[in-house]
SELUM-449193 format. One record per residue (C-alpha): residue in one letter; z negated, y, x. Coordinates in nm, 2 decimals. Each point is the difference from the previous one (the first is absolute). Layout:
<sites>
+------+--------+--------+--------+
! code !     c3 !     c2 !     c1 !
+------+--------+--------+--------+
!    a !      Z !      Y !      X !
...
+------+--------+--------+--------+
</sites>
This chain:
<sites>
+------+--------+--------+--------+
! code !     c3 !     c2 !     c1 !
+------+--------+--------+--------+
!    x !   0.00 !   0.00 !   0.00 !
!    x !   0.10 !   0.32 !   0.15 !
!    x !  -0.25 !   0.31 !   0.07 !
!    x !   0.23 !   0.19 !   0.21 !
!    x !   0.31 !   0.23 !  -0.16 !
!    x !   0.18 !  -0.19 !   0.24 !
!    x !  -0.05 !  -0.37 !  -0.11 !
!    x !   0.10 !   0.13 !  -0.36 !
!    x !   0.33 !   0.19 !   0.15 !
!    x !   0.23 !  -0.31 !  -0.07 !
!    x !  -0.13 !  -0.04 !  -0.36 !
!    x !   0.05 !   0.43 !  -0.03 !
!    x !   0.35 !  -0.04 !   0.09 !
!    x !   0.14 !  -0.31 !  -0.14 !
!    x !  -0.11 !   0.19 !  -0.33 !
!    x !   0.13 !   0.36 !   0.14 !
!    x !   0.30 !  -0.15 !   0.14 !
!    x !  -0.04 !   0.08 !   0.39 !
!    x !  -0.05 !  -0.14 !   0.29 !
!    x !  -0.38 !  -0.12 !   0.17 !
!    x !   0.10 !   0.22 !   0.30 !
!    x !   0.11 !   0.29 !  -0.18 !
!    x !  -0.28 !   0.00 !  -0.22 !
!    x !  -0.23 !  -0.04 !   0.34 !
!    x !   0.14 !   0.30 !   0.17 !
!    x !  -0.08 !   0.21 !  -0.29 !
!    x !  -0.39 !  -0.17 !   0.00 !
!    x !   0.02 !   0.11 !   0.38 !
!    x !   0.13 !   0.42 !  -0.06 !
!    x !  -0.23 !   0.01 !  -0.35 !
!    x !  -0.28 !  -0.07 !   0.22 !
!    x !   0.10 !   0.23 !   0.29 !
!    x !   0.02 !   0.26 !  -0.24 !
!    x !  -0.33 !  -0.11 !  -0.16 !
!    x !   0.08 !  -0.03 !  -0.32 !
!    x !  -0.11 !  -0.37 !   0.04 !
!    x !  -0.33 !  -0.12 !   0.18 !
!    x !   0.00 !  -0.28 !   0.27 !
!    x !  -0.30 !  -0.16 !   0.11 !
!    x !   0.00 !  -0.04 !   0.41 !
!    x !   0.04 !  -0.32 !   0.19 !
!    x !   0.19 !  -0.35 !  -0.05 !
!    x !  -0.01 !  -0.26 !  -0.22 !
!    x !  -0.18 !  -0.05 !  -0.33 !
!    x !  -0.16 !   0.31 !  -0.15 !
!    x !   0.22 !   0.26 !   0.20 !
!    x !   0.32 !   0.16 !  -0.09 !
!    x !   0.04 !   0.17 !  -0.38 !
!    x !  -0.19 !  -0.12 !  -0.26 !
!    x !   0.14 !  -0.13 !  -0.27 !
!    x !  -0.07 !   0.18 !  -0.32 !
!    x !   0.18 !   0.15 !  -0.30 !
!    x !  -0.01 !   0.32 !   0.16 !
!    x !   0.17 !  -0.10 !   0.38 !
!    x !   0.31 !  -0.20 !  -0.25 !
!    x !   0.01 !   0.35 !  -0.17 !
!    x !   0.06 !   0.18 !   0.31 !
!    x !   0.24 !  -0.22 !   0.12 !
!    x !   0.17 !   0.01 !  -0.38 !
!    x !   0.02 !   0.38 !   0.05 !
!    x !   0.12 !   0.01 !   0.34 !
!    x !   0.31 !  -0.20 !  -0.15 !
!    x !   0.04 !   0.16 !  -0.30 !
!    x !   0.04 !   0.33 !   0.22 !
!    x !   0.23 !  -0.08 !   0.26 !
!    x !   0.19 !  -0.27 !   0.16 !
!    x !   0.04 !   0.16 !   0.33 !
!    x !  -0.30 !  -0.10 !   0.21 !
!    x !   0.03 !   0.37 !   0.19 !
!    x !  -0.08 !   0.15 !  -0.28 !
!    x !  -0.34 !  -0.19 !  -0.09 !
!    x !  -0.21 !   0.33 !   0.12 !
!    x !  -0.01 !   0.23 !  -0.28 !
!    x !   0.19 !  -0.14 !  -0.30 !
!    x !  -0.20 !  -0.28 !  -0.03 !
!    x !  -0.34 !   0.25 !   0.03 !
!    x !   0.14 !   0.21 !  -0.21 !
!    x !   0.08 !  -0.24 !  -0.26 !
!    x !  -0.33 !  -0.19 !   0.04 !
!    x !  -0.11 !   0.32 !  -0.08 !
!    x !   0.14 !   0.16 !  -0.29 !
!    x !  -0.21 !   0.07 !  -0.33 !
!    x !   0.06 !   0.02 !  -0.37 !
!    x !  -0.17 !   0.36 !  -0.15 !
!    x !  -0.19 !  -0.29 !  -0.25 !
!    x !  -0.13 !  -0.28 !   0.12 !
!    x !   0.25 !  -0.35 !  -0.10 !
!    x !  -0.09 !  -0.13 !  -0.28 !
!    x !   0.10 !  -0.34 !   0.11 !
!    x !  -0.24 !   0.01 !   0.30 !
!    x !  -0.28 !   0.31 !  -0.05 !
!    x !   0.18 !   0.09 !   0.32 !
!    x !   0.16 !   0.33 !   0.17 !
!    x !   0.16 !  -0.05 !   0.31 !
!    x !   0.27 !  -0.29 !   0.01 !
!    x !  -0.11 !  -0.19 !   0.25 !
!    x !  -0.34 !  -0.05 !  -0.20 !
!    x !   0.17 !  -0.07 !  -0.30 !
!    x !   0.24 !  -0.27 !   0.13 !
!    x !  -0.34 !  -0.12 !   0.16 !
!    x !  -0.13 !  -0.07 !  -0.32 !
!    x !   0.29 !  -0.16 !  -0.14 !
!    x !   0.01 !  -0.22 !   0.29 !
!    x !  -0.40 !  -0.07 !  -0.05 !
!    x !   0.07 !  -0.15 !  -0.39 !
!    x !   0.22 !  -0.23 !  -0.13 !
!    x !  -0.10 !   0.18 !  -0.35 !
!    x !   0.13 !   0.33 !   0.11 !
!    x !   0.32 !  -0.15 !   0.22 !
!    x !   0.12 !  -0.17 !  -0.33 !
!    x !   0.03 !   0.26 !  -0.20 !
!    x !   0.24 !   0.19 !   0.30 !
!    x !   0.35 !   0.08 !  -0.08 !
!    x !   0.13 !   0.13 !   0.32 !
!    x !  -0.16 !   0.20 !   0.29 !
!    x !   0.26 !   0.32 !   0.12 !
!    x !   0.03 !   0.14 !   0.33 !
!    x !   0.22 !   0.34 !   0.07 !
!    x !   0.00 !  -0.03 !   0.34 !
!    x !   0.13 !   0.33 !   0.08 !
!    x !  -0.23 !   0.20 !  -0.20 !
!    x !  -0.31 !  -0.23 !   0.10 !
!    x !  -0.02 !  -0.06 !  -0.39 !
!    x !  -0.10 !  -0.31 !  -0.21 !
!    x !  -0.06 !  -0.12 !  -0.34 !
!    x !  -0.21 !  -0.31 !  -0.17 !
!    x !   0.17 !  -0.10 !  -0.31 !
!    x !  -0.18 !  -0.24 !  -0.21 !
!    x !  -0.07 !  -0.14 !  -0.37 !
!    x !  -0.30 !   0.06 !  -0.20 !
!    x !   0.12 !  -0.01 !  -0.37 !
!    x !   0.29 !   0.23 !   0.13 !
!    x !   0.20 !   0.10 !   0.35 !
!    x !  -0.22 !   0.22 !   0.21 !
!    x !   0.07 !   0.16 !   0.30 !
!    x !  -0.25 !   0.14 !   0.28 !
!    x !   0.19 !   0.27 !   0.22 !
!    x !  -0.18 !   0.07 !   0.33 !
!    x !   0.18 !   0.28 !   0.21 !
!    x !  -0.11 !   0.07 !   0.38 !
!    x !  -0.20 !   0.34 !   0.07 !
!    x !   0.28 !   0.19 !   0.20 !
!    x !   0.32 !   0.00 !  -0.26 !
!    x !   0.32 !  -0.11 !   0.18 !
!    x !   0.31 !   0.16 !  -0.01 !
!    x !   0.23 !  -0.12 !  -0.23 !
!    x !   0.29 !  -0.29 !   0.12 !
!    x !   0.34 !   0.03 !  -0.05 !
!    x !  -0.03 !  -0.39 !   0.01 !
!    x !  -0.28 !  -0.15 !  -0.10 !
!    x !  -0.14 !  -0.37 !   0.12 !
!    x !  -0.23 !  -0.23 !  -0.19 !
!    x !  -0.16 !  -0.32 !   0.02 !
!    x !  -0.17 !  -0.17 !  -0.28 !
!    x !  -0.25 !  -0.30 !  -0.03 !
!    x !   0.12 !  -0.19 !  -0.26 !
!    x !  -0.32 !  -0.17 !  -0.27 !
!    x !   0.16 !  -0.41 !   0.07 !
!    x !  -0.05 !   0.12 !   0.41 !
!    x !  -0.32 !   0.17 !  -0.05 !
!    x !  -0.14 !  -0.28 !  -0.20 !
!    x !   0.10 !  -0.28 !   0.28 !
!    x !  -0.21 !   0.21 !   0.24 !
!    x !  -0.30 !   0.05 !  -0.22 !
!    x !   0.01 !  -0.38 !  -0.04 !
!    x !   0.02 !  -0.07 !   0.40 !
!    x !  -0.22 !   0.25 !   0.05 !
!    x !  -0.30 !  -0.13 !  -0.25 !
!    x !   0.07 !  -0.34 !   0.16 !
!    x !  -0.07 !   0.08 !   0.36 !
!    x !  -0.36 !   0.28 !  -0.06 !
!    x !  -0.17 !  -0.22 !  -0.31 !
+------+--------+--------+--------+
</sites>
């Protein structure tokens, strides 16, 4: 049973559709630019934890680019952009929270539609089913200047729901 990010990278990407080594050289910048937390040393209990909220790091830093030189910013700035009211899906702000807590229950995964990624305005969107469509905006601090083309990457609820069940497997 994996505890390390790591260990569960092969699960993350046969249900994200990329590669172990990909996937690890993202682990490796997302912690240089520590928006993930390692624990020092070798071997068991070192590396990234896993936890719903390293997988939701990693999920934004693909959602916001695939170029890995670009990690820095657009995946901090998407981590943390922020709905003016908190989600209603989650009780959550800032995106990376919120995608935290859907990764955290299977209740509140199922009932996700689609999770939206602008990646050149650092935006992204939640939408889910409660009785009828919502949809959770969350828009970074600093507004971006608008794109004459725009590029997006969505996390589709059949892909998102294969991860929540990996992910439940390997931490209960």
């Amino acid at each position: 049973m994996p505890t390390s990010l790591k260990l569960f990278l092969p699960s993350l990407g046969e249900c994200l559709g990329y590669s172990v080594g990909a996937l690890y050289e993202r682990q490796r910048a997302l912690v240089g630019l520590g928006l993930l937390h390692s624990v020092s040393g070798r071997g068991p209990g070192s590396g990234v934890r896993l936890a719903p909220g390293a997988a939701a790091t990693m999920i934004c830093c693909l959602l916001a680019t695939d170029n890995l030189s670009e990690t820095g910013e657009w995946v901090r700035e998407l981590c943390e952009s922020q709905t003016s009211k908190v989600c209603k899906l989650t009780g959550e702000r800032k995106f990376q929270a919120a995608l935290t807590k859907v990764l955290s229950s299977r209740e509140i995964a199922w009932a996700v539609e689609s999770v939206h990624a602008d990646r050149d305005r650092a935006e992204a969107s939640i939408t889910f089913y409660r009785g009828r469509v919502f949809r959770t905006y969350f828009s970074p601090r600093r507004k971006k200047s608008f794109a004459p083309i725009s590029t997006s990457a969505w996390l589709h609820r059949d892909a998102l729901r294969a991860l929540v069940q990996e992910l439940h497997k390997e931490i209960t």
